[in-house]
C-alpha positions in Angstrom: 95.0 141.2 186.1 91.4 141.4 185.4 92.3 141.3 181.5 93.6 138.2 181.7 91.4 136.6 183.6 88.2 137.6 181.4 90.6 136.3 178.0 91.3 132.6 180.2 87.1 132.7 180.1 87.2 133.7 176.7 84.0 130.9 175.1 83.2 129.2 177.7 79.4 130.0 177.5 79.8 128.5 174.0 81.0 125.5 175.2 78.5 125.5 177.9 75.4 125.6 175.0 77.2 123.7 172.8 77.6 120.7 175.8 73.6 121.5 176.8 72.3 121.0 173.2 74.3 118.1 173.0 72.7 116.5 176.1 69.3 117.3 174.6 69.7 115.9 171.6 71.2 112.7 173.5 68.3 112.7 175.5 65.4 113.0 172.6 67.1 110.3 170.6 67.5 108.0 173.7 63.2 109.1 174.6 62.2 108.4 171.0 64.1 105.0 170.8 62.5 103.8 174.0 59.0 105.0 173.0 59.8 103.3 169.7 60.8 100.4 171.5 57.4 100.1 173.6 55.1 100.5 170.7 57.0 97.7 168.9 56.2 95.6 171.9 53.0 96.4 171.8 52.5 95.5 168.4 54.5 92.3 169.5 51.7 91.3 172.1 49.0 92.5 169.8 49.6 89.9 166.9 50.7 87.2 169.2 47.0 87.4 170.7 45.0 87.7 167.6 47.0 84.7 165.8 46.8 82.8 169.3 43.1 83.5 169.5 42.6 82.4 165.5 44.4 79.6 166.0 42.6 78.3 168.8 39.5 78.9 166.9 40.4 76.7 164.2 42.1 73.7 166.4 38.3 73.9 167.7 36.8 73.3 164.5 35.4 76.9 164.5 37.1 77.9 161.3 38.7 75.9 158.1 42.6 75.3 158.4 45.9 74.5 159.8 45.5 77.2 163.3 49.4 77.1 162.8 48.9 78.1 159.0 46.1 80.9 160.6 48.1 82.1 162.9 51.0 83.1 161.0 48.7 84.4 158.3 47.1 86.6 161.1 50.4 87.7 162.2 51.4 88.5 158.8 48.6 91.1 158.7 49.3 92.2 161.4 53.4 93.1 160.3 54.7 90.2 162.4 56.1 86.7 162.0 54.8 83.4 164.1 58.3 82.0 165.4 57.0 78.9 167.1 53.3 77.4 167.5 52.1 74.8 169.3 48.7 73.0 169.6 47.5 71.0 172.3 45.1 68.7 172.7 42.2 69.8 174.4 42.6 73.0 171.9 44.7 75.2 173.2 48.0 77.2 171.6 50.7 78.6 172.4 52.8 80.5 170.0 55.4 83.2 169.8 55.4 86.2 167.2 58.2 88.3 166.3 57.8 92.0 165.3 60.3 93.8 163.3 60.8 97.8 163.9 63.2 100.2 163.0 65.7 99.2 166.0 68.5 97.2 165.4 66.4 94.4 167.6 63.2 92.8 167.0 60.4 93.1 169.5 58.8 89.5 170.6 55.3 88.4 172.1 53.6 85.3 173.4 50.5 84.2 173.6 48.3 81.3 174.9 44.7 80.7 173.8 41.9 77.5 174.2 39.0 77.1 174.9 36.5 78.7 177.5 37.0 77.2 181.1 34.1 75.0 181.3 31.1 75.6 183.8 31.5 74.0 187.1 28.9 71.5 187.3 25.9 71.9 190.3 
């Protein structure tokens, strides 16, 4: 009896590591793809701010050019893509940047940039 019930057990602490490396691996890929997902992000936020901050420099006379035209070019060196950019009046802008990364989604930023808040007056 005992014969036959070591032979019905026969592998199955092959299928056991077999099943645990499995879930490892499952688990790495899913860790790497967030933490690739979170830098992207990052990156996303990062060149929405600098081409919102250039851009706001230049719709305040502060530098030479379009700021739309600035800001994408400071996106661009930066390995993202202005997707929309508006400029207000008193200076301000708002735009959105787009970040590209090895997922099968792109990672997206916004930003919003003006002018200092001016001094309360005494």
């Amino acid at each position: 009896m005992s014969d036959v019930k070591a032979f019905a057990e026969r592998g199955s602490g092959t299928v056991t590591v077999l099943s645990t490396v499995f879930l490892t691996l499952v688990l790495l890929g899913a860790t790497a793809a967030l933490g690739t997902s979170a830098t992207a992000a990052a990156r996303a936020a990062g060149a929405a701010d600098l081409a919102a901050l250039a851009a706001a420099d230049a719709a305040r006379g502060l530098t030479a050019g379009d700021p739309c035209d600035l800001a994408a070019q400071t996106a661009r060196r930066h390995g993202a893509t202005v997707t929309d950019c508006a400029v207000e009046a008193n200076g301000t802008v708002s735009l959105g940047a787009r970040y590209d990364s090895p997922l099968p989604w792109p990672s997206e930023g916004a930003s919003r940039a003006g002018p200092p808040a001016s001094a309360p007056a005494d």
